[in-house]
N, C-alpha and C positions, 0 to 999 in steps of 0.2 A: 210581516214587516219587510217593507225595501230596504238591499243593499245600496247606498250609492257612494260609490267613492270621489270625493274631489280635493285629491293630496297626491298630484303628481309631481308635484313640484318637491316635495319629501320624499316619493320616490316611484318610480310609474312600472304600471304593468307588463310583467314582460309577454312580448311575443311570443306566440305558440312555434314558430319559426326559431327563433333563437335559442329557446328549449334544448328543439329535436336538434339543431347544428351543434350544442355544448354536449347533446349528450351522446351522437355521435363522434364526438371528439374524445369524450372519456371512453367512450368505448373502442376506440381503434389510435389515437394518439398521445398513448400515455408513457413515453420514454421521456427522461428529460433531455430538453433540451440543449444542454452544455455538451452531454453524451457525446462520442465521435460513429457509434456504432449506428447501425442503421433505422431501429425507435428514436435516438435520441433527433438525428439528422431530419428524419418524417416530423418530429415537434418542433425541430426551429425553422425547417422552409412551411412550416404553417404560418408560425408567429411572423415571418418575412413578409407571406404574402399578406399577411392582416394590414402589415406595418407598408408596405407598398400600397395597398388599396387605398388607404386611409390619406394617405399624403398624398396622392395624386387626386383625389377628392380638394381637398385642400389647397394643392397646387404648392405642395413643397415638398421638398427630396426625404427622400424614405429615415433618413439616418439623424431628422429632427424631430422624430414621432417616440418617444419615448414613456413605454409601456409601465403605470404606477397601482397602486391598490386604489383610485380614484382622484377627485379632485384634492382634498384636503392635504393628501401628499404630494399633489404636484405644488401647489401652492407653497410647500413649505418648503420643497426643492428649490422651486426656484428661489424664493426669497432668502433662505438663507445662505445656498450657494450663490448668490449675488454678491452679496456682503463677503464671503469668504477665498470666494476664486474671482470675484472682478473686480474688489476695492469700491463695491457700493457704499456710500458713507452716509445718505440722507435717503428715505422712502416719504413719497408722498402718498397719503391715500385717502380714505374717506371713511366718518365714522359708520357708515351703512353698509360697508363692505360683510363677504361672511368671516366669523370667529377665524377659520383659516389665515385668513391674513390679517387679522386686527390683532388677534393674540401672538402670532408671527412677528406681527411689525414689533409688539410690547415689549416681546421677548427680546428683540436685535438688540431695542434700546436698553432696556435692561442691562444685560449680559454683553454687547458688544459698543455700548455707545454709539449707538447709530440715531441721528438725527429724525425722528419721525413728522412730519408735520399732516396737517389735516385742512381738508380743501371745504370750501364752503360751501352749503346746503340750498339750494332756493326754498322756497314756503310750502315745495311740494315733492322734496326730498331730490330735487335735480343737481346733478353737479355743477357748479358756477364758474366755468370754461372762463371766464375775464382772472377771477382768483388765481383757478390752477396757474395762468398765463403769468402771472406778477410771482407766483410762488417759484414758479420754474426760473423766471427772469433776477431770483432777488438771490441766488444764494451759488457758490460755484460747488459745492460739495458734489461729489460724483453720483447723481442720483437715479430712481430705480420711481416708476410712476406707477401704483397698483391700484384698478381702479376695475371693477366689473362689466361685464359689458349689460347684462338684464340681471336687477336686483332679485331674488328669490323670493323676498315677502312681497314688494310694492308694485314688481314689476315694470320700474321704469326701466329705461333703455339709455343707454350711454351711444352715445356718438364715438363710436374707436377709431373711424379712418380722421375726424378733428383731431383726437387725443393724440393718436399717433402722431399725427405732420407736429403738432406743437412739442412734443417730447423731443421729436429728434430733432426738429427746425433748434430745442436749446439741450445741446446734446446728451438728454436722458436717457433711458433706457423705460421701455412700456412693457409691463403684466398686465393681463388680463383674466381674473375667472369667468371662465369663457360655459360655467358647467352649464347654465339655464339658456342658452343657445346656441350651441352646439348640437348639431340634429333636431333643431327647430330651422335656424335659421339658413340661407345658403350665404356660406361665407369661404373669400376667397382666398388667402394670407399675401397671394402676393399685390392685391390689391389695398389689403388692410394689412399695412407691416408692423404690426405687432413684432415685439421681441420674443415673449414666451405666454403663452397660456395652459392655463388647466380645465380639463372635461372628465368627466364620469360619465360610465353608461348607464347607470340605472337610471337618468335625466331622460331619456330618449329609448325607453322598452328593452336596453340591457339589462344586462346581471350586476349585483352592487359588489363593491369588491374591488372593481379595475377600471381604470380609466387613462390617461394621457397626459404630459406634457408635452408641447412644443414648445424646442429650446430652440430660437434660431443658429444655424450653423456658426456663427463666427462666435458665439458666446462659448466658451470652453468653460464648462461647468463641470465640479470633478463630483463625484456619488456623494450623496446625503446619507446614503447605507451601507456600510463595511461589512466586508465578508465575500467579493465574487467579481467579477468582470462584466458581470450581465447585462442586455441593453446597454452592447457598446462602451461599458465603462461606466454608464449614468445609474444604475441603479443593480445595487448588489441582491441578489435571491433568486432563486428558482422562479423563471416565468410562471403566471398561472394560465395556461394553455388554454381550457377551458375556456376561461372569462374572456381571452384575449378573443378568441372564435365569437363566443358571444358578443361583446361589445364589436369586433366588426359587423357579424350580422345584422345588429339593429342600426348601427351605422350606417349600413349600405340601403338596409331598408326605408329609415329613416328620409336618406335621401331618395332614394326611390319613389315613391309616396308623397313626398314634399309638399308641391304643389295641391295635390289633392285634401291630403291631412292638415294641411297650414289653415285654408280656406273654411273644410268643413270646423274646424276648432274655433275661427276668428267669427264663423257664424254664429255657435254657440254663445260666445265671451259676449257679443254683440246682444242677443236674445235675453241673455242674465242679466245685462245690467239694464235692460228696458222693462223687466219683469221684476228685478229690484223698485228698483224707481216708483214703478206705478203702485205694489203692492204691499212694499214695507214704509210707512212714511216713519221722516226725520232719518234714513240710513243715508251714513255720508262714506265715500269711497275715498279711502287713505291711496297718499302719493298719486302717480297720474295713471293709476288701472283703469280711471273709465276712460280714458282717451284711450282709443283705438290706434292712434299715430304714435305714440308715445309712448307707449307703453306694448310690453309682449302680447301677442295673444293668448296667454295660456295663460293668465296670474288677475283675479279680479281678489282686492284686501276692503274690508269695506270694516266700517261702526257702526254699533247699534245702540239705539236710543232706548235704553236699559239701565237700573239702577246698579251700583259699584254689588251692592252686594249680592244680585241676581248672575254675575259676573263668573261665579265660578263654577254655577250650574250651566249655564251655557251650552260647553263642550260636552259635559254628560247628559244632556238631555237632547244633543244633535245625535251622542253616539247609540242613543237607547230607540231612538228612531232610525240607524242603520243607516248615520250619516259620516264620513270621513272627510273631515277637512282639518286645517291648523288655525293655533293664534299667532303664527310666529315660523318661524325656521324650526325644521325635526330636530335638527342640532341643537338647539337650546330648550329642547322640550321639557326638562327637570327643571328648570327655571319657572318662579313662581313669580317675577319681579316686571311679565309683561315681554312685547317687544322691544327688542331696545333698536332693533330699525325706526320704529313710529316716535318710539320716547326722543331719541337723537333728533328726529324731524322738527313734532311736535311737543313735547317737554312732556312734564311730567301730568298734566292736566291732563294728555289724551288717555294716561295709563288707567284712569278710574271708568273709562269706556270702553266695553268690552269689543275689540275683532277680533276677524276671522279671514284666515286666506282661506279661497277657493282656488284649487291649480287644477285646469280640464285636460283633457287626449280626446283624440279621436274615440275613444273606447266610450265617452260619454254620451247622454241624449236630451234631446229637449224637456222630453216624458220626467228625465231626474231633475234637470232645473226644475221644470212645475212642481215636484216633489217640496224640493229647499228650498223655494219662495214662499210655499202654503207651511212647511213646518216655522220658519225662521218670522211670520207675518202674525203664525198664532202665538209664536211664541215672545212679540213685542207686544200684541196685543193683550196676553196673561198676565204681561209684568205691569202693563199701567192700570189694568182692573187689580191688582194688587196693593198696587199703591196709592 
């Protein structure tokens, strides 16, 4: 039986490189950081230079790069210190964002009375930039615009340098969960002025665990975590040294490679959905994954012409053939109730038809596409000799 994994998008392979850099880092810099003696000193001009490398990639100053246990808590750094240290009073966002920020937003409103409102969907799960424009235009409450840049199930693509000028042109403030392109994409901040975003490295061949906020410098954000002074004030606990080496590693690689890993991937994503097409008939691609302009190159979500109740063998008849993919975000994997990215889209009528995200790397090959188009082609054509 073939292995083939296509759930990078849930969390991708790490680097053979990034490994051996974390595990020479547990092996020679393990003082902490905080320490004034001479280990502790060797662990924070490490964590410096991770943190310098990173923002000049980036193209912002060292001391906006703020080291977190990944996205999910950058995400909720920032939006609740928004609310708490800058008198955010309204968050606009979108129901397809991830639980990070939906349950974030729920919770402000909740517990802080914060105005949530929700921007409009086009037919193909696009955000409807005329909307956000009238929402932004229609209310003075001091607001906070959270919006993704590449969706993780659908893999659409947001427009940030639009979002942005519209944010501050009516003076909002722009997030962005930046985790699904960030070391995909080459992005610039001072070109795309985003306020704050959130990245993980397990998105791009790091170790999961640690990831980033960018807080731009003039937002004075006080710690979401009591207990320490660390990172500057923004976040209280003992750096994780380690992680912090690895996620620069794959970082640096990531761009590194760019160019080459962007292309050989987009080739891929290109070959799947023309091997879909020809060989699975009736499969339809949820949100805009088969447009190649629109959409990332790493995320193809597709439907299959499958009865509701052949629906829950599915996944265990991909996994028994030694296949890895999702119906959904890994974060909501306990959930039995569907995507609620596709449900939001398309309502409740798409939930009784089974997807499936596939999310590629360079780590992948054509040899395994041909693989998941001959298992996924026998396996529509089982279900209609069944029924």
């Amino acid at each position: 039986m073939k292995n083939v994994y296509f759930d990078s998008a849930a969390t991708s392979q790490m680097r053979k490189e990034v490994i051996e850099a974390m595990a020479e880092s547990m092996n020679s810099c393990y003082g902490n950081p905080s320490s004034t003696h001479a280990f502790g000193r060797s662990a924070k001009s490490k964590i410096e230079t991770c943190r310098k490398d990173i923002a000049a990639r980036l193209n912002v100053t060292p001391g906006e790069i703020i080291f977190t246990s990944g996205g999910t808590e950058a995400d909720n750094m920032v939006l609740k210190c928004a609310v708490t240290d800058l008198g955010i009073q309204r968050i606009i966002t979108s129901r397809i964002e991830h639980h990070a920020v939906l349950y974030t937003a729920q919770l402000l409103e909740k517990q802080n009375g914060i105005v949530v409102e929700y921007v409009n969907l086009g037919e193909h799960g696009q955000i409807d930039l005329e909307h956000l424009e009238d929402l932004l235009k229609d209310d003075t409450h001091k607001t906070i615009v959270s919006l993704m840049h590449v969706n993780n199930e659908i893999g659409n693509m947001l427009d940030i340098h639009k979002v942005a000028e519209m944010c501050h042109a009516n003076g909002a403030l722009f997030h962005s969960d930046m985790v699904q392109s960030i070391g995909h994409f080459d992005i610039c901040l001072q070109d795309c002025p985003v306020d704050f975003l959130a990245v993980s490295a397990h998105k791009f061949h790091g170790p999961k665990g640690v990831g980033f906020a960018y807080i731009k410098k003039q937002h004075k954000l006080a710690s979401l975590i009591q207990g320490g002074e660390q990172e500057r004030g923004h976040r209280a606990g003992t750096e994780n040294v380690a992680g912090i080496v690895g996620l620069h590693k794959a970082f640096n690689l990531a761009y590194e490679h760019l160019e080459e890993e962007s292309n050989y991937v987009r080739g891929l994503k290109s070959y799947f959905i023309t091997q879909l097409k020809e060989h699975v008939e009736g499969l339809v691609f949820n949100g805009l994954s088969a447009d190649l302009d629109k959409s990332t190159y790493t995320v193809i979500n597709i439907s299959l012409p499958i009865s509701e109740t052949a629906k829950g063998m599915l996944l265990f008849q991909l996994d028994l053939k030694g296949i890895a993919c999702s119906q959904g975000s890994a974060c909501q994997s306990g959930s039995q109730q569907g995507s609620f990215v596709l449900n939001a889209i398309y309502g409740d009528e798409k939930m009784k038809v089974p997807s499936l995200r596939f999310s590629l790397s360079h780590y992948n090959t054509k040899e395994e596409i041909d693989y998941v188009v001959d298992v996924l082609k026998a396996f529509v054509e089982d279900q209609k000799v069944a029924v």
